[in-house]
C-alpha positions in Angstrom: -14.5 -6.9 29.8 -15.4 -10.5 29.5 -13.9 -12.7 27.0 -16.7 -12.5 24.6 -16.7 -8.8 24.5 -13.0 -8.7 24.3 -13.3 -10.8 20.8 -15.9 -9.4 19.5 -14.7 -5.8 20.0 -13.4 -4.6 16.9 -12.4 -0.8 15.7 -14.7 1.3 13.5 -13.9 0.3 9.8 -11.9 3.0 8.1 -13.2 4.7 4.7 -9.6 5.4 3.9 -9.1 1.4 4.7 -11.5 0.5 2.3 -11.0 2.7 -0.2 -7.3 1.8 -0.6 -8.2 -2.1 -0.7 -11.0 -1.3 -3.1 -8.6 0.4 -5.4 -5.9 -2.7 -5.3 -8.5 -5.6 -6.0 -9.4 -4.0 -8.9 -6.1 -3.4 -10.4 -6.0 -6.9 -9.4 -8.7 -7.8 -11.8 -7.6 -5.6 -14.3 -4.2 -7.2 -14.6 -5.5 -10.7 -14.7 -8.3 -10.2 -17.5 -5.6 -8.2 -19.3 -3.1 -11.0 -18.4 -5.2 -13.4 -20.1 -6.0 -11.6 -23.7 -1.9 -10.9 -24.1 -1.0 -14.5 -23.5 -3.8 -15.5 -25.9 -2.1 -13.4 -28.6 -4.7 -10.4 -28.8 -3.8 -6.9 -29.8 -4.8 -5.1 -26.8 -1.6 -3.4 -25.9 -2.9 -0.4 -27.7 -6.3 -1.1 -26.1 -4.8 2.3 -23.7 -2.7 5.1 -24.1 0.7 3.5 -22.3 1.2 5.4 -19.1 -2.1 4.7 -18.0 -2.6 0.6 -19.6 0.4 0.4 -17.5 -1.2 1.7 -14.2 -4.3 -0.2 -14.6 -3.0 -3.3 -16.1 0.1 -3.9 -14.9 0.0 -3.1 -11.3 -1.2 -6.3 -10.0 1.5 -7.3 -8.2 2.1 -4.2 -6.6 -1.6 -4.2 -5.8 -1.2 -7.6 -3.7 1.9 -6.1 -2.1 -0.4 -3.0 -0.8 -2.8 -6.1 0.8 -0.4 -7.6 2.5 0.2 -4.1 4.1 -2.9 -3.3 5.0 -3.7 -7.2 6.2 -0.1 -6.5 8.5 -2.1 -3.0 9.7 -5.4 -4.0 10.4 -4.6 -7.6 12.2 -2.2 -5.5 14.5 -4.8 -2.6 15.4 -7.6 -5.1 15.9 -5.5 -7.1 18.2 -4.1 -4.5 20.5 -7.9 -3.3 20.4 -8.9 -6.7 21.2 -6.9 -8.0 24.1 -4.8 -4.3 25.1 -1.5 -5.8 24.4 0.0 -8.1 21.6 1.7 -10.4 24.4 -2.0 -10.7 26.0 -3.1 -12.1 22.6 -5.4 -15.2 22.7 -3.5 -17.6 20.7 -6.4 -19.9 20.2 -8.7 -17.2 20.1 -7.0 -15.6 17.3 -6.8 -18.5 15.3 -10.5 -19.3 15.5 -11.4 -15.7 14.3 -9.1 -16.1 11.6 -10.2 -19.7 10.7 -14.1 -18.2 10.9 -12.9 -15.2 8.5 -10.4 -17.5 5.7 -12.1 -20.9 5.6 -15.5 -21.0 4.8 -14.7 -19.4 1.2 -11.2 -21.1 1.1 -12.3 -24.2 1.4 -15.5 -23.7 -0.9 -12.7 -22.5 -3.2 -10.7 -25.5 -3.2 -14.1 -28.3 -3.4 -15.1 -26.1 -6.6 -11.6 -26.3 -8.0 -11.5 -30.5 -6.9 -15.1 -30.7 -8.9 -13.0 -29.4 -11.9 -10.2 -30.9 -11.9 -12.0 -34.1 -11.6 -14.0 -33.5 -14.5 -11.5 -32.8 -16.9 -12.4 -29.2 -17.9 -9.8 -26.9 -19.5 -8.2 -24.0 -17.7 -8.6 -26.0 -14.0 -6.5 -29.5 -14.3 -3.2 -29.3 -12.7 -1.0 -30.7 -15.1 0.6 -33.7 -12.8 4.1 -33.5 -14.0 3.6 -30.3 -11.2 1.4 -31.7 -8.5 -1.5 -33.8 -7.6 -4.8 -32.8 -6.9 -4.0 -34.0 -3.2 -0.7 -32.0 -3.2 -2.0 -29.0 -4.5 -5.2 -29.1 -1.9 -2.7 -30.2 0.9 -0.7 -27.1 -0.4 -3.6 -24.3 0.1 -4.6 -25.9 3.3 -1.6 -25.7 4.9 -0.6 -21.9 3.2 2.7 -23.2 0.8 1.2 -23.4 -2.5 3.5 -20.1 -3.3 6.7 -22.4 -2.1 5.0 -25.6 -4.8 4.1 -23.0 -7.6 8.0 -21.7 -6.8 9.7 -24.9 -7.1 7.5 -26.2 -9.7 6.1 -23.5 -11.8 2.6 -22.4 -12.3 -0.4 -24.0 -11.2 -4.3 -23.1 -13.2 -5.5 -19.2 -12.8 -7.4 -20.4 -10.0 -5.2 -21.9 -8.4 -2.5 -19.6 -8.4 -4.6 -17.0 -6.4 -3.7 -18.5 -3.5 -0.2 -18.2 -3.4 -0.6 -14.8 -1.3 -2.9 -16.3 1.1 -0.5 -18.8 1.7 2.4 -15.9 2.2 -0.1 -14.0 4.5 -1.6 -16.9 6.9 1.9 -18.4 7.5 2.7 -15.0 8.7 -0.3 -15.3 10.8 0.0 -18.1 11.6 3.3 -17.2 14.0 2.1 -13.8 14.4 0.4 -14.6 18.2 3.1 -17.3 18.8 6.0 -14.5 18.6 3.6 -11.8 20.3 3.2 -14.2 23.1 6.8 -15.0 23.8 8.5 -12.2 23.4 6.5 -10.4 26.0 6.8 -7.0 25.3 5.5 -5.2 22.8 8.3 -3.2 21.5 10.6 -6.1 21.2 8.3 -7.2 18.4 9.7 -4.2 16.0 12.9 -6.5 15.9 11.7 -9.2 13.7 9.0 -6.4 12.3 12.7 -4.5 11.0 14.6 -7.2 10.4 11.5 -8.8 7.6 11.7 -5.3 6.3 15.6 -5.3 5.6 15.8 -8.4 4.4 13.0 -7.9 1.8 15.0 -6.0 -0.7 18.2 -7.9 0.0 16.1 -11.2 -0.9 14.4 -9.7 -4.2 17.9 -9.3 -5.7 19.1 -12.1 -4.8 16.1 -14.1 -6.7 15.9 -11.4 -9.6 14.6 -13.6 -12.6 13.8 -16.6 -10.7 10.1 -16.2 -11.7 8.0 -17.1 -10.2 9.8 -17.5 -7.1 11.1 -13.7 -7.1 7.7 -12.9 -6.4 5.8 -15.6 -4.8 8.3 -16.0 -1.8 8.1 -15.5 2.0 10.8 -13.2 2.4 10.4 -11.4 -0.9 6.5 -10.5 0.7 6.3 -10.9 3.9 7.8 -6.9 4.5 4.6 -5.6 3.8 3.2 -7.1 6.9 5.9 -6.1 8.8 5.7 -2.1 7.8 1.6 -2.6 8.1 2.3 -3.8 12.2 4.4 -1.4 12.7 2.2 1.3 11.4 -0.8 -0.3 13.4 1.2 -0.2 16.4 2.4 3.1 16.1 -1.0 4.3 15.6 -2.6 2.7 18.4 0.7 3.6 21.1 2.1 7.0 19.7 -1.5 8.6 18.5 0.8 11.1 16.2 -0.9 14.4 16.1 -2.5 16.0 13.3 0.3 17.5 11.6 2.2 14.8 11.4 -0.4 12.6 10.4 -1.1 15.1 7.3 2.6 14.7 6.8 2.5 11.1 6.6 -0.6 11.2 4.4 1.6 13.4 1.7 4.3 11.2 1.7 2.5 7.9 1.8 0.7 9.3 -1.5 3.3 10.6 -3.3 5.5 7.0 -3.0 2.5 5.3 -4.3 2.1 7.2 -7.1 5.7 7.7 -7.8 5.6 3.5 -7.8 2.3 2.9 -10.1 2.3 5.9 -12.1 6.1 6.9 -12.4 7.8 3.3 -12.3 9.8 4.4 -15.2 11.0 7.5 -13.0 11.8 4.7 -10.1 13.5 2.3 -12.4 16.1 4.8 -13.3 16.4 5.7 -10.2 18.0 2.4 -9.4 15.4 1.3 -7.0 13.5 -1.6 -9.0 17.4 -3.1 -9.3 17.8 -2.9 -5.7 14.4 -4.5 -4.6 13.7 -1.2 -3.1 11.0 0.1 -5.4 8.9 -2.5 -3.4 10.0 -1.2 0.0 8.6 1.9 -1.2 5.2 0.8 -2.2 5.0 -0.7 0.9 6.3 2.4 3.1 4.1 4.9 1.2 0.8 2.2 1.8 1.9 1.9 5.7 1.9 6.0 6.2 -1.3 6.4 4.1 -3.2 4.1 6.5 -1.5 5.5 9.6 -2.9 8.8 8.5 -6.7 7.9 7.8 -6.9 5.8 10.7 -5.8 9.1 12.7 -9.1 11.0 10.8 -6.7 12.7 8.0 -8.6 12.5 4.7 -11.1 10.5 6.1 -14.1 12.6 5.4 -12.8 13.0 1.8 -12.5 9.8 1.3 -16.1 9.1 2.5 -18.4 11.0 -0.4 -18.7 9.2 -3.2 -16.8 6.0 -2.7 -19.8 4.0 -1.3 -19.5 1.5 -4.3 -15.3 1.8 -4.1 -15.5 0.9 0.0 -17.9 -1.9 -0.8 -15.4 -3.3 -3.2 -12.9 -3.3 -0.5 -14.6 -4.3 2.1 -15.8 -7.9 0.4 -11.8 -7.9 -1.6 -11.2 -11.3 -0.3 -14.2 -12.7 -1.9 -13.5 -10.8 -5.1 -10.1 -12.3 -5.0 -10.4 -15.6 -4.4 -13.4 -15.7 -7.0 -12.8 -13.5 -10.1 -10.5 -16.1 -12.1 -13.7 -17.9 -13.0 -15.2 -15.1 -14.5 -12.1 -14.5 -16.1 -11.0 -17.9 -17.5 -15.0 -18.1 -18.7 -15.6 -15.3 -20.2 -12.2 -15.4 -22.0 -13.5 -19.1 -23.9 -16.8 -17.0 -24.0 -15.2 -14.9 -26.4 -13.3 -17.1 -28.0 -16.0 -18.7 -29.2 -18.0 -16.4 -29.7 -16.0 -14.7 -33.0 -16.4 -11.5 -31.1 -14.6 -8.6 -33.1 -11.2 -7.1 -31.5 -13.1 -3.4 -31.3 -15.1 -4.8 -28.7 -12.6 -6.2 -26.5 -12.8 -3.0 -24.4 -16.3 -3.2 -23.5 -15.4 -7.1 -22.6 -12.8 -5.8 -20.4 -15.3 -3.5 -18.6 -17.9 -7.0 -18.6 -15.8 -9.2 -17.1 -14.9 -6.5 -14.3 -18.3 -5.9 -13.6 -19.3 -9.6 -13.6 -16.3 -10.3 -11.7 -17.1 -8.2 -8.6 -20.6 -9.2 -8.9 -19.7 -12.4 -8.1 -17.8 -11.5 -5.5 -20.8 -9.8 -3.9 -23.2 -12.7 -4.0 -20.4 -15.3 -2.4 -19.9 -12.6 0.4 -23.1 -11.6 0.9 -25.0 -14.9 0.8 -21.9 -17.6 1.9 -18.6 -15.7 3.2 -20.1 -12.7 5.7 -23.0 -15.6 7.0 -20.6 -18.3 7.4 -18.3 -16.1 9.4 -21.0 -14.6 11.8 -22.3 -18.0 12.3 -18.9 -19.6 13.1 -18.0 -16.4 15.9 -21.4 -16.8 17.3 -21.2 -20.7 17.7 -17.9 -20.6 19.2 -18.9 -17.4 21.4 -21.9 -19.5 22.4 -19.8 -22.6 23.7 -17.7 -20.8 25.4 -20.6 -18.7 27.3 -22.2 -22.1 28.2 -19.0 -23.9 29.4 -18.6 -20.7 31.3 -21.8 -21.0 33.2 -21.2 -24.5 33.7 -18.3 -24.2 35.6 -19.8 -21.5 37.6 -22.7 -23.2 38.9 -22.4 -24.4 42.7 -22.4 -27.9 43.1 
């Protein structure tokens, strides 16, 4: 396979995949638009009967914690796809497919967010008794705005986004590096286990140091670890059906014991110990072991068109739904809206929310990337020929 193919071959996408991201950005959203009316003072905590308000609007973080999982899963299967082996990995290569995948709305992102700032406009200046414009852009560009937002407190909605991007591309950033000199593959489950035992040992240690507690490396960066490990597993072990229906049972029943039962976990003793994380994160890593086997896959494929749409353009969705949010939230505002219709605001602002989302992906994020692969696939095919040619 030529060096072209090998980076542009990429596994099937899984419903199962999709689904399961679809599902987080949304509770994503969800906690952010709800977010915003509690620390305006509304009275929407009755807006829901409690058990499920607190599945759908306070799951957020645990939502970001199931991306970093599945970010850790499907970087690690499309790699060993890619180039057969994790050591074989195209540092360079890598990087470019990442930069062609990240940049184009990240850094569309940050020149909106500059515009903004610039012009004075409530909700996006950075207060400069935290940062400068300059830090704060240096910051995203170089993934530790979660370590300037930790040592300095919160930056703007929009802003603050991007303090799991910065946990995730740092990650990826030595992901290849460590693949490459370690050499074998299965010496890369050391610093895979090692993240993971350290990530609960870390969370207790920072307990109340918001927003630190949440927003660092080590209190994160586990998720990634159990999602490569899963990939790898998956790709190596090929676990037969059975077991993969196994892991599909379990993997479901510790996510819903986390965002439907959290009271059950808390006095358990888990959420004390950091562990109630480590279980979120265990129960994503076994659910997408299992569909990417084929169990539940079918399932999951009727009817969740619209849900596996949502996840497949989740990154736009992300980065973009704070300005929905922070809008329509001075929308209403001014608007003297009545508090009876703040649920059918709620279900606006979703709606407008992933919306948005869709145009940037569809008309700026998925053309941008395809345009950047083909261009650097194209050099390299013409350099290639060049040195070829007889003299």
């Amino acid at each position: 396979m030529t060096r072209e193919a090998r980076e542009e071959a990429v596994p099937p996408r899984y419903a199962g995949i999709d689904v399961l991201r679809g599902i987080a950005v949304l509770l994503v959203v969800l906690h952010h638009i709800h977010l915003r009316f509690v620390l305006e003072h509304y009275p929407v905590q009755a807006l829901l009967p409690k058990p499920l308000g607190r599945v759908l609007f306070w799951s957020g973080y645990y939502a970001v914690l199931m991306f970093f999982v599945i970010s850790g899963f499907v970087i690690t299967n499309v790699s060993l796809r890619r180039w057969s082996s994790l050591p074989q990995i195209d540092v360079l290569a890598f990087y470019r497919l990442r930069a062609a995948r990240i940049a184009p709305c990240l850094l569309l992102l940050l020149t909106v967010l500059s515009i903004l700032h610039l012009s004075g406009l409530r909700d996006y200046v950075i207060d400069a008794r935290q940062a400068s414009l300059g830090r704060a852009v240096f910051a995203a560009l170089t993934f530790h705005l979660n370590w300037l937002e930790g040592t300095r407190g919160y930056l703007p909605g929009c802003w603050d986004v991007l303090w799991s991007l910065s946990i995730e591309e740092a990650f990826y950033f030595l992901f290849p590096v460590v693949c490459v000199v370690l050499r074998r593959e299965v010496l890369l489950l050391v610093p895979a286990i090692a993240l993971i035992v350290l990530g609960p040992v870390y969370r207790v240690a920072t307990a109340g140091d918001a927003p630190w507690e949440e927003y660092a490396y080590l209190a994160c960066t586990d998720g990634l670890a159990f999602g490569c490990i899963a990939a790898w597993l998956h790709v190596r072990l090929a676990p037969r059906a059975p077991w993969l229906r196994g892991a599909l049972a379990g993997g479901s029943a510790a996510l819903l014991a986390v965002l439907v039962f959290r009271g059950s976990v808390r006095d358990a003793g888990l959420m004390a110990r950091g562990t109630d994380v480590t279980l979120l994160e265990l129960g994503t890593a076994l659910v997408l072991l299992a569909c990417a086997g084929g169990i539940g896959e079918r399932a999951l494929s009727r009817g969740t068109a619209w849900l596996r749409a949502v996840g497949a353009m989740s990154y736009e969705i992300y980065l973009t739904h704070m300005f929905v949010v922070l809008g329509a939230m001075r929308w209403f505002e001014a608007s003297g809206a009545s508090i009876a219709s703040i649920g059918l605001w709620y279900a606006g602002m979703l709606a407008a929310s992933l919306c948005l989302g869709y145009l940037v992906w569809t008309y700026y994020s998925a053309p941008a990337n395809y345009a950047l692969r083909r261009m650097r696939l194209a050099r390299d095919s013409a350099a290639t020929l060049s040195a070829n040619r007889l003299p």
